[in-house]
PyMOL Python script that loads the backbone (N, CA, C, O; Angstrom):
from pymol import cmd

cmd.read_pdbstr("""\
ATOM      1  N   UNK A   1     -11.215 -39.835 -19.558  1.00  0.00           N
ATOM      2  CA  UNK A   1     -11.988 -38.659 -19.222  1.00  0.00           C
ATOM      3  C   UNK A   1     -11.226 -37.849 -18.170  1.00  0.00           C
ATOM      4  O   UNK A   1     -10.198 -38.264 -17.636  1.00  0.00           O
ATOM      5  N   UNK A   2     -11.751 -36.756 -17.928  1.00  0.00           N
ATOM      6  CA  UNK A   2     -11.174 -35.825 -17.013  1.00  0.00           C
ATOM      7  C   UNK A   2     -12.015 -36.042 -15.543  1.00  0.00           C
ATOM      8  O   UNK A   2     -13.160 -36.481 -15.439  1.00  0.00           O
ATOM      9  N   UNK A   3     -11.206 -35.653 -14.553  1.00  0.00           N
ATOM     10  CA  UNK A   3     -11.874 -35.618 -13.240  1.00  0.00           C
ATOM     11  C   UNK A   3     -11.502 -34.306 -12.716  1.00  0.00           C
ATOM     12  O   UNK A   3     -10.348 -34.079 -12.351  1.00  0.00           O
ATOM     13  N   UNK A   4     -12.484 -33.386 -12.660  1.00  0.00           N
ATOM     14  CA  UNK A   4     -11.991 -32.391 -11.675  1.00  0.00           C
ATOM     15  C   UNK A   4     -12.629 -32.370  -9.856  1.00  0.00           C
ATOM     16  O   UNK A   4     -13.775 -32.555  -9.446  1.00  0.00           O
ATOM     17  N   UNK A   5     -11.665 -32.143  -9.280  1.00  0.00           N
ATOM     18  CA  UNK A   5     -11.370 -32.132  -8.110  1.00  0.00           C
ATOM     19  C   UNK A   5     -12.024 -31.016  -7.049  1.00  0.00           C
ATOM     20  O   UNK A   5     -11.982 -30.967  -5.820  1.00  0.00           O
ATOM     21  N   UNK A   6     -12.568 -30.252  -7.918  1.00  0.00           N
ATOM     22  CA  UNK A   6     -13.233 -28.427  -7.401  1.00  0.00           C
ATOM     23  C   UNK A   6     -13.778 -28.741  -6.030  1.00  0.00           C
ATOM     24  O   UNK A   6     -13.456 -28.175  -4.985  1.00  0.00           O
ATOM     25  N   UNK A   7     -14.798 -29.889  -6.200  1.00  0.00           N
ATOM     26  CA  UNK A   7     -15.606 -29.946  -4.989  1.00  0.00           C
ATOM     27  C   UNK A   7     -14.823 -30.012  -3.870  1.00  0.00           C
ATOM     28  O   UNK A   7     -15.077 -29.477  -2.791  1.00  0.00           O
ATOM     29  N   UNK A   8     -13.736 -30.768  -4.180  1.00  0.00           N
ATOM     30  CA  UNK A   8     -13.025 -31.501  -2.896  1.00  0.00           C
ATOM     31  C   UNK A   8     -12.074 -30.404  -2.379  1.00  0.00           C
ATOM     32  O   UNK A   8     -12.186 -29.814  -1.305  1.00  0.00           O
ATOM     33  N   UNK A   9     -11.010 -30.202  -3.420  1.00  0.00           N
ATOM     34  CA  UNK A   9     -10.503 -28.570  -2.845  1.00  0.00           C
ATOM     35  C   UNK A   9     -11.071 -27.686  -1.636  1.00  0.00           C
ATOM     36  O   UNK A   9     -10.556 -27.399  -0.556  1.00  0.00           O
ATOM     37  N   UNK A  10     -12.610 -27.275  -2.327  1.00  0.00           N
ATOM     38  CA  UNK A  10     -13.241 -26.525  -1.764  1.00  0.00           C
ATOM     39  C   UNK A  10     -13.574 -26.876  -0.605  1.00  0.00           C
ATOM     40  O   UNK A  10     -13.451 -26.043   0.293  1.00  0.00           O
ATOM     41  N   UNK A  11     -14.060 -28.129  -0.313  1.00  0.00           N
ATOM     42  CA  UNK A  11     -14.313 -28.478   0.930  1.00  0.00           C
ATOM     43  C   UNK A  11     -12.956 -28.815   1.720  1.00  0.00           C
ATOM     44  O   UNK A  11     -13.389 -29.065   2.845  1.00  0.00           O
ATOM     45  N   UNK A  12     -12.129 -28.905   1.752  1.00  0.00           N
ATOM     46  CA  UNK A  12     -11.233 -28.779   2.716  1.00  0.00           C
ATOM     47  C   UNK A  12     -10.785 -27.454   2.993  1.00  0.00           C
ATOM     48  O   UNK A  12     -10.262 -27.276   4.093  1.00  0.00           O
ATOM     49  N   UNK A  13     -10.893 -26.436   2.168  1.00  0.00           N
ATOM     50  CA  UNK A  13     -11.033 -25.242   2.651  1.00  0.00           C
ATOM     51  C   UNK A  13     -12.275 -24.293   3.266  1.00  0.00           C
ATOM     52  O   UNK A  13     -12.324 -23.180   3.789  1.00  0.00           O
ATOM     53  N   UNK A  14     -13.112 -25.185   2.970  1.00  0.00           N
ATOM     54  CA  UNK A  14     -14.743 -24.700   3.633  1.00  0.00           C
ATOM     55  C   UNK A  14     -14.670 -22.919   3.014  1.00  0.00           C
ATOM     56  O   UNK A  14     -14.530 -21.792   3.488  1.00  0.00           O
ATOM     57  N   UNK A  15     -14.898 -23.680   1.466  1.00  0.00           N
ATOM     58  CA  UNK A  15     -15.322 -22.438   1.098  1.00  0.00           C
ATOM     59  C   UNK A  15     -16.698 -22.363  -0.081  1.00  0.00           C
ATOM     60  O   UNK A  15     -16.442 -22.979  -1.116  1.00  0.00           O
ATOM     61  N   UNK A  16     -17.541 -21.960  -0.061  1.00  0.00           N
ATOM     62  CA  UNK A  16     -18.742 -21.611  -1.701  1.00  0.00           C
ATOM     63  C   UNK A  16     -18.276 -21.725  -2.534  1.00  0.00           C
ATOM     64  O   UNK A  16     -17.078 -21.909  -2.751  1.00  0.00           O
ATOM     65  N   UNK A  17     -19.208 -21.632  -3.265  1.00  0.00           N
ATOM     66  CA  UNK A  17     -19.072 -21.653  -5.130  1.00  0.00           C
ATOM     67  C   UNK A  17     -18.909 -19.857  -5.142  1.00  0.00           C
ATOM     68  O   UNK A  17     -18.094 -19.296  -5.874  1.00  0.00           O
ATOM     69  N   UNK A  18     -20.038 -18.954  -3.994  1.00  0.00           N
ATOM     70  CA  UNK A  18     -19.976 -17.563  -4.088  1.00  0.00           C
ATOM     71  C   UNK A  18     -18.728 -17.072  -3.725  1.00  0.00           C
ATOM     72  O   UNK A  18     -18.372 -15.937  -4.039  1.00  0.00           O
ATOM     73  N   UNK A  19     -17.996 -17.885  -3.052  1.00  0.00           N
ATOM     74  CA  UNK A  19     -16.811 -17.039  -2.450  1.00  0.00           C
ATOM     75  C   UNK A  19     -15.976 -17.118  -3.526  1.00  0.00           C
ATOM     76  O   UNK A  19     -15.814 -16.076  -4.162  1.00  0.00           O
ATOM     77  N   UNK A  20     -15.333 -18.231  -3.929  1.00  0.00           N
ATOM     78  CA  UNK A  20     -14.675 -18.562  -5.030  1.00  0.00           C
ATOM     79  C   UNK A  20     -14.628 -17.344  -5.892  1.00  0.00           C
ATOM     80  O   UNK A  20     -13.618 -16.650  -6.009  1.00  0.00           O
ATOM     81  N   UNK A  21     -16.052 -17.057  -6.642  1.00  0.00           N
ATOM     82  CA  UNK A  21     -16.635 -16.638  -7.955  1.00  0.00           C
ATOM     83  C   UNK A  21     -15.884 -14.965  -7.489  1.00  0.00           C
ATOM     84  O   UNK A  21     -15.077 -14.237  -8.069  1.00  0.00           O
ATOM     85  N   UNK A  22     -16.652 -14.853  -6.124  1.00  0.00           N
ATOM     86  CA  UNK A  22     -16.092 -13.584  -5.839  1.00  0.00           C
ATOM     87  C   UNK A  22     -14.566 -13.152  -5.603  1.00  0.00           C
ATOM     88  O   UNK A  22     -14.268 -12.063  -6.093  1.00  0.00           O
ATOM     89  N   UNK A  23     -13.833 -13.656  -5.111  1.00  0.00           N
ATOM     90  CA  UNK A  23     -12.436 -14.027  -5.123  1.00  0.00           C
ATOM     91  C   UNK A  23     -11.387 -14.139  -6.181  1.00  0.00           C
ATOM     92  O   UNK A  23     -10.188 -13.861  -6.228  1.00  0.00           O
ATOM     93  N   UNK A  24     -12.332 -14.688  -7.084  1.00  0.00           N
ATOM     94  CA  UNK A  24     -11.053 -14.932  -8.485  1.00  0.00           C
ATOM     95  C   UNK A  24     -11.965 -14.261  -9.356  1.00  0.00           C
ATOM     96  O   UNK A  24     -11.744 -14.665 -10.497  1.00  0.00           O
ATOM     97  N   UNK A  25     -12.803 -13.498  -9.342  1.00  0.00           N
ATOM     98  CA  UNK A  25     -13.543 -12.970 -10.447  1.00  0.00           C
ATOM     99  C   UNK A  25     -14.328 -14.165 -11.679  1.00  0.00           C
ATOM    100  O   UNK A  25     -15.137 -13.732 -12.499  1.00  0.00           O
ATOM    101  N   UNK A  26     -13.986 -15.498 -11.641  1.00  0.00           N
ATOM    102  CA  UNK A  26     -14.293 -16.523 -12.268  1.00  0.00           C
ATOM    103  C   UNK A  26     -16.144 -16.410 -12.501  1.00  0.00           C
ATOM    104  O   UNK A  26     -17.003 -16.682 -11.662  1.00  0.00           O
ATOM    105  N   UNK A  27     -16.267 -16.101 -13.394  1.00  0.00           N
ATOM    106  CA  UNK A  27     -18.054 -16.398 -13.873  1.00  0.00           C
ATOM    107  C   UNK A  27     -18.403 -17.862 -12.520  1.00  0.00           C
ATOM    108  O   UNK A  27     -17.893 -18.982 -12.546  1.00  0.00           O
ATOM    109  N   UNK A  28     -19.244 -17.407 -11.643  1.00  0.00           N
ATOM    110  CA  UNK A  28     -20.347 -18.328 -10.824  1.00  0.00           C
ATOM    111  C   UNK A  28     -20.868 -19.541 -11.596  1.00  0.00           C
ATOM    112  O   UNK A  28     -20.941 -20.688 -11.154  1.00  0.00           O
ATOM    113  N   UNK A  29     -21.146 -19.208 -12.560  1.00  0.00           N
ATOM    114  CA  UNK A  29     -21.960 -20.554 -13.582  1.00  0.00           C
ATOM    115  C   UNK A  29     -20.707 -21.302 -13.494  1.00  0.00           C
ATOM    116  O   UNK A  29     -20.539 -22.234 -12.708  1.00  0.00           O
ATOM    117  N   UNK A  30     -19.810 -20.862 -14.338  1.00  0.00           N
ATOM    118  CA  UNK A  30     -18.323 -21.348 -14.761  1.00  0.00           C
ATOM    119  C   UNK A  30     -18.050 -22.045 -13.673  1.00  0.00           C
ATOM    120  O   UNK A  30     -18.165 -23.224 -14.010  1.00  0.00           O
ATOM    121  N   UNK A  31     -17.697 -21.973 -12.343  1.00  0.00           N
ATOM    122  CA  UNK A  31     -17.287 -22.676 -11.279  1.00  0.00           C
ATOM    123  C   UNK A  31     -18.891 -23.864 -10.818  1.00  0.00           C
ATOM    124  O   UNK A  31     -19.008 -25.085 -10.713  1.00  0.00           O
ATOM    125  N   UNK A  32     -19.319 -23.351 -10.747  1.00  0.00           N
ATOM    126  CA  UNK A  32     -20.677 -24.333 -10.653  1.00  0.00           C
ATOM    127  C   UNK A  32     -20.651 -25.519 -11.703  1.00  0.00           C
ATOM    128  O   UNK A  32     -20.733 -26.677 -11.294  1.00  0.00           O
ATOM    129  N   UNK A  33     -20.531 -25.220 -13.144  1.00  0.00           N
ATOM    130  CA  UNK A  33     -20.299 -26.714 -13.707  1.00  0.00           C
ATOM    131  C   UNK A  33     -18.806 -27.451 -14.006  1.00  0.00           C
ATOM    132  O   UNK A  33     -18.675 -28.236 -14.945  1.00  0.00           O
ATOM    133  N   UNK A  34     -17.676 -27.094 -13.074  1.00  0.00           N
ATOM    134  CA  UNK A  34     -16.749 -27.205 -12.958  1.00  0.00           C
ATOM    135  C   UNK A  34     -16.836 -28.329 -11.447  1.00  0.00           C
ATOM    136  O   UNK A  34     -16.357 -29.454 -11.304  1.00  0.00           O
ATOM    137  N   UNK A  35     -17.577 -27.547 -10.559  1.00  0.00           N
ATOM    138  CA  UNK A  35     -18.247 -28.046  -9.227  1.00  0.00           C
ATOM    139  C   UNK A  35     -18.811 -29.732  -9.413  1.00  0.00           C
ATOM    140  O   UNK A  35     -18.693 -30.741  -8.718  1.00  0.00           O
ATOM    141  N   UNK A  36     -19.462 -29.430 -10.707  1.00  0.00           N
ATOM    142  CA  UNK A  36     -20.374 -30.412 -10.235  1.00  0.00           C
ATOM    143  C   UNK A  36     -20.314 -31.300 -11.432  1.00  0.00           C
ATOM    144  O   UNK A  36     -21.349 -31.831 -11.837  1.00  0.00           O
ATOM    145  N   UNK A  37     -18.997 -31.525 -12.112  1.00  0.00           N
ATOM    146  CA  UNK A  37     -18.045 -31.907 -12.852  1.00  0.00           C
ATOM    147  C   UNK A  37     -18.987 -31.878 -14.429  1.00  0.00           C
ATOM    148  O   UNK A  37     -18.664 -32.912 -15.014  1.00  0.00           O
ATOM    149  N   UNK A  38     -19.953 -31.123 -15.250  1.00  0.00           N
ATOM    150  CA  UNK A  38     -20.348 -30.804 -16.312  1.00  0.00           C
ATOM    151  C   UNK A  38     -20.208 -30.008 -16.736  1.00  0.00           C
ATOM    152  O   UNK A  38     -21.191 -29.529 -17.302  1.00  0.00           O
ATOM    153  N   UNK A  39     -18.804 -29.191 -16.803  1.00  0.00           N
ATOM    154  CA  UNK A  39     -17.979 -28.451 -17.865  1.00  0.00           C
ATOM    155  C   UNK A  39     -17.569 -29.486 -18.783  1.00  0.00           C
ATOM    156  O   UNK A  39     -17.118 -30.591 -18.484  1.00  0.00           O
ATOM    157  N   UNK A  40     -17.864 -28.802 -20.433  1.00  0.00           N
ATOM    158  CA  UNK A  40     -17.036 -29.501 -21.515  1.00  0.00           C
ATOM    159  C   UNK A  40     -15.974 -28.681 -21.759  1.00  0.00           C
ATOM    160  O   UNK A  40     -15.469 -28.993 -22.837  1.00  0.00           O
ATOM    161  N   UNK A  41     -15.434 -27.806 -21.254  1.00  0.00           N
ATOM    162  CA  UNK A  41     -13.981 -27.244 -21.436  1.00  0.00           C
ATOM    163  C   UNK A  41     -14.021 -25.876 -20.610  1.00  0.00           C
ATOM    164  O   UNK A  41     -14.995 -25.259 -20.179  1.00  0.00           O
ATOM    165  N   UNK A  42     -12.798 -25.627 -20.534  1.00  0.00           N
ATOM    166  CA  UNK A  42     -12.390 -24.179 -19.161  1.00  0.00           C
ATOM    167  C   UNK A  42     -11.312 -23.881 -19.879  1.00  0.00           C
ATOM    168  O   UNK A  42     -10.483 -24.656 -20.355  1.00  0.00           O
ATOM    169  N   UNK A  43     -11.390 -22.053 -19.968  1.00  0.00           N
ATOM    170  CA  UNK A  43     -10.396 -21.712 -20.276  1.00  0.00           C
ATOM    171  C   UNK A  43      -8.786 -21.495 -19.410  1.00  0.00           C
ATOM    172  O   UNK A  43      -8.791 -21.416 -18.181  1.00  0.00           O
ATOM    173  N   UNK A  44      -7.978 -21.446 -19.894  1.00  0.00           N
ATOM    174  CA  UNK A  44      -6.486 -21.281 -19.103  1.00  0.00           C
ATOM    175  C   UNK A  44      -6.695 -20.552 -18.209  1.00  0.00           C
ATOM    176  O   UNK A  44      -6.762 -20.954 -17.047  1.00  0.00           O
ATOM    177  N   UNK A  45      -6.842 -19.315 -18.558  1.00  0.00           N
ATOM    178  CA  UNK A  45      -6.888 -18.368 -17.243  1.00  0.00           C
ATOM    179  C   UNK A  45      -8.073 -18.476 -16.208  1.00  0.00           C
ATOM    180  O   UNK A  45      -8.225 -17.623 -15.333  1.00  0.00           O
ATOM    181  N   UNK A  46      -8.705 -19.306 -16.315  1.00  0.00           N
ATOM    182  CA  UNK A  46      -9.863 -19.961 -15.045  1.00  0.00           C
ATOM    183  C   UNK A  46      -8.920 -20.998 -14.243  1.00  0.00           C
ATOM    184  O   UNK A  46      -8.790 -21.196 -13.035  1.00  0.00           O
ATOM    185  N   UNK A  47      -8.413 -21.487 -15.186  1.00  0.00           N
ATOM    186  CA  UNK A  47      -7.529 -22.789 -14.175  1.00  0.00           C
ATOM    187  C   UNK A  47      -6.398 -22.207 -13.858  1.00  0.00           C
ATOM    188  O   UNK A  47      -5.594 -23.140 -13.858  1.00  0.00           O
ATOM    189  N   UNK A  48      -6.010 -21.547 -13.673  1.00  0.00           N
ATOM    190  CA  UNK A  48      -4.675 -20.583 -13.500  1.00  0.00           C
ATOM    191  C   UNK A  48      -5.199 -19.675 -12.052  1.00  0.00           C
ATOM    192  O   UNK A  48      -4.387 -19.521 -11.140  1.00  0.00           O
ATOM    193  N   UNK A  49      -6.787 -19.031 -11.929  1.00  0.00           N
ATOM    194  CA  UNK A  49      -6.836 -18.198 -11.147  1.00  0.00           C
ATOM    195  C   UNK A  49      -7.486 -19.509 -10.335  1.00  0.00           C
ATOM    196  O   UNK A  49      -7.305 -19.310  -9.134  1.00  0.00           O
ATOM    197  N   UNK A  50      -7.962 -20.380 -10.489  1.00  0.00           N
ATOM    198  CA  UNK A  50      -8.832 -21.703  -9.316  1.00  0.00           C
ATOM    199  C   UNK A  50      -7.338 -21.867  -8.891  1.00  0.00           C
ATOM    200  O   UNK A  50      -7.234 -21.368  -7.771  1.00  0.00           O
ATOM    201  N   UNK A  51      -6.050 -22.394  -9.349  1.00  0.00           N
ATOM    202  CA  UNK A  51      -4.859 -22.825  -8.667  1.00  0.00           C
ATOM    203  C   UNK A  51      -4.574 -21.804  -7.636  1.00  0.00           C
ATOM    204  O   UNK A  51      -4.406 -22.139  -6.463  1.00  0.00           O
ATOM    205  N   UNK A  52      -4.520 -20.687  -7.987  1.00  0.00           N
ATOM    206  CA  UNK A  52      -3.797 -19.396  -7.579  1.00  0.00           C
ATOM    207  C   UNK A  52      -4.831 -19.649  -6.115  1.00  0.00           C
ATOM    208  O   UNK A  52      -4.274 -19.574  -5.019  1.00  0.00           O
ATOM    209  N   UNK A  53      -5.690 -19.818  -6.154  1.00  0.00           N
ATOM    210  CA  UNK A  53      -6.508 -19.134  -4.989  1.00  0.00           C
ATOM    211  C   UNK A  53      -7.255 -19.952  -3.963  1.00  0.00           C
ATOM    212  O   UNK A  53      -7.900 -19.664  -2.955  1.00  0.00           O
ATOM    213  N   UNK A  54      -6.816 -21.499  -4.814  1.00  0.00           N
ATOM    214  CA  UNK A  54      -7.008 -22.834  -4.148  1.00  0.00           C
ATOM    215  C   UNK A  54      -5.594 -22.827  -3.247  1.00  0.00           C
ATOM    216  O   UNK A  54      -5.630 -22.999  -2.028  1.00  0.00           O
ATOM    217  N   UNK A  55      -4.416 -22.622  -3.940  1.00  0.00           N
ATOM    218  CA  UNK A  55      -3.185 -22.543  -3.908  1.00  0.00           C
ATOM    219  C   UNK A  55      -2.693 -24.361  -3.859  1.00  0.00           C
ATOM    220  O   UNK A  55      -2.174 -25.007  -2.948  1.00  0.00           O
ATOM    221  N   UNK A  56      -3.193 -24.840  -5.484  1.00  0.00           N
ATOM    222  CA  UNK A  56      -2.843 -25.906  -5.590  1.00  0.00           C
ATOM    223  C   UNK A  56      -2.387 -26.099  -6.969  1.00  0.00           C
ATOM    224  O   UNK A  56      -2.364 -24.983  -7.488  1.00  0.00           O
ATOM    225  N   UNK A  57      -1.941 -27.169  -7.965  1.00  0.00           N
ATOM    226  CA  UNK A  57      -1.292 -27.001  -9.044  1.00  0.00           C
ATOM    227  C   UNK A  57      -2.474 -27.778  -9.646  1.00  0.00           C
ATOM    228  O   UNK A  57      -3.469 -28.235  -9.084  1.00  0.00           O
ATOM    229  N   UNK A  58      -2.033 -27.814 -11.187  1.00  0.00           N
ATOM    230  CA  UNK A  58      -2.946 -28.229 -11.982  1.00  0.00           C
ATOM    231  C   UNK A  58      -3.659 -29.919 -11.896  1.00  0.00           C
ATOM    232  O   UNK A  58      -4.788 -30.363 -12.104  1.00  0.00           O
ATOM    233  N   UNK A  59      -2.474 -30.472 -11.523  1.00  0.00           N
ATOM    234  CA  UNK A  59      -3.011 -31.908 -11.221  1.00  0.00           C
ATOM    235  C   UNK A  59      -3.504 -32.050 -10.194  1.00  0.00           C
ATOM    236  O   UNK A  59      -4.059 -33.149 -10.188  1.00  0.00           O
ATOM    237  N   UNK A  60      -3.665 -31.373  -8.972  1.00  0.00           N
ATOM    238  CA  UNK A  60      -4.239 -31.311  -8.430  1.00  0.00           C
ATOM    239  C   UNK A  60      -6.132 -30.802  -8.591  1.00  0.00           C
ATOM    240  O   UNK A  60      -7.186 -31.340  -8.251  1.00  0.00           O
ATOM    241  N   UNK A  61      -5.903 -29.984  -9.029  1.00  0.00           N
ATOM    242  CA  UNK A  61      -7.459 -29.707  -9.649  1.00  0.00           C
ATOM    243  C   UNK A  61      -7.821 -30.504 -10.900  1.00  0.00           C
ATOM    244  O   UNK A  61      -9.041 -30.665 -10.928  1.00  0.00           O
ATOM    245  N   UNK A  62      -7.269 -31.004 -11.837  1.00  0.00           N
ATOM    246  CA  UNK A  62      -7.770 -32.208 -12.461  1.00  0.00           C
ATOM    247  C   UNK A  62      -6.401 -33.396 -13.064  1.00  0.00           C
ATOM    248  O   UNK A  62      -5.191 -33.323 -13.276  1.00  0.00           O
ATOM    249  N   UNK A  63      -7.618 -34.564 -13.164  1.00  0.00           N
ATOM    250  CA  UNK A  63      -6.789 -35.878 -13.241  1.00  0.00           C
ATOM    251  C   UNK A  63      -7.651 -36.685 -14.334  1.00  0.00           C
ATOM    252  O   UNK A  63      -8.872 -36.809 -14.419  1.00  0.00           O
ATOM    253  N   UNK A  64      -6.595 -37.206 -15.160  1.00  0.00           N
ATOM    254  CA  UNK A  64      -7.490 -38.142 -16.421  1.00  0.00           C
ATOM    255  C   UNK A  64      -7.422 -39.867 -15.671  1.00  0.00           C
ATOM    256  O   UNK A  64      -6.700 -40.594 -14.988  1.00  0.00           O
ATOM    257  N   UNK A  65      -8.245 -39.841 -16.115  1.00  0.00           N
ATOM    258  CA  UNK A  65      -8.944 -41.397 -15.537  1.00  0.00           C
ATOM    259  C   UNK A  65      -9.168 -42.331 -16.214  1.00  0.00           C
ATOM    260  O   UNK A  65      -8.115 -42.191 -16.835  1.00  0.00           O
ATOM    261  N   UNK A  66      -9.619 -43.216 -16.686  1.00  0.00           N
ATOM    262  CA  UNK A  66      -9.627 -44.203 -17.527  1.00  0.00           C
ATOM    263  C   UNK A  66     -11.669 -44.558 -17.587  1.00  0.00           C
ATOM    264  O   UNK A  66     -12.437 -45.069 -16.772  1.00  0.00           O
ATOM    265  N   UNK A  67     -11.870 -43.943 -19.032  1.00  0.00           N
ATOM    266  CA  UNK A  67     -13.076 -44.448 -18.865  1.00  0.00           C
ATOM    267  C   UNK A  67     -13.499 -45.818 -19.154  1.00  0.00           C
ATOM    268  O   UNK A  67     -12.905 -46.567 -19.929  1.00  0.00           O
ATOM    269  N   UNK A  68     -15.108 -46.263 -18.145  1.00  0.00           N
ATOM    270  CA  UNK A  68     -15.400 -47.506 -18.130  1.00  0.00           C
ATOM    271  C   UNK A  68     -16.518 -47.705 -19.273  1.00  0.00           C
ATOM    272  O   UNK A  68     -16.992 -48.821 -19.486  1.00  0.00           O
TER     273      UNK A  68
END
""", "prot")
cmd.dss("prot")
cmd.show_as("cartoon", "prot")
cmd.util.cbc("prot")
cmd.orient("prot")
């Protein structure tokens, strides 16, 4: 399975789901179930503008895991 990392990012930068949304133009919903890891898929250019503005790379915002 996938693990995304959004929450954690965000909190070391002490930033919202609103700031984000507002910032990268990214749909609010879109980052919210990304947040709260119940996205079934994200398009490229969402994970392209979350890197850009996290200013982190892709493995960093998600990691495959081994499901139990």
């Amino acid at each position: 399975m996938i693990k995304c990392h959004l929450s954690k990012l965000m909190g070391e930068k002490k930033v919202k789901i609103v700031d984000v949304a507002r910032e990268t133009g990214v749909n609010r919903g879109t980052i919210t179930r990304l947040y709260h890891e119940t996205a079934s898929r994200v398009e490229l250019d969402v994970i392209e503008a979350l890197c850009r503005y996290l200013e982190c790379e892709v493995g960093e915002l998600f990691e495959l895991v081994d499901s139990e």
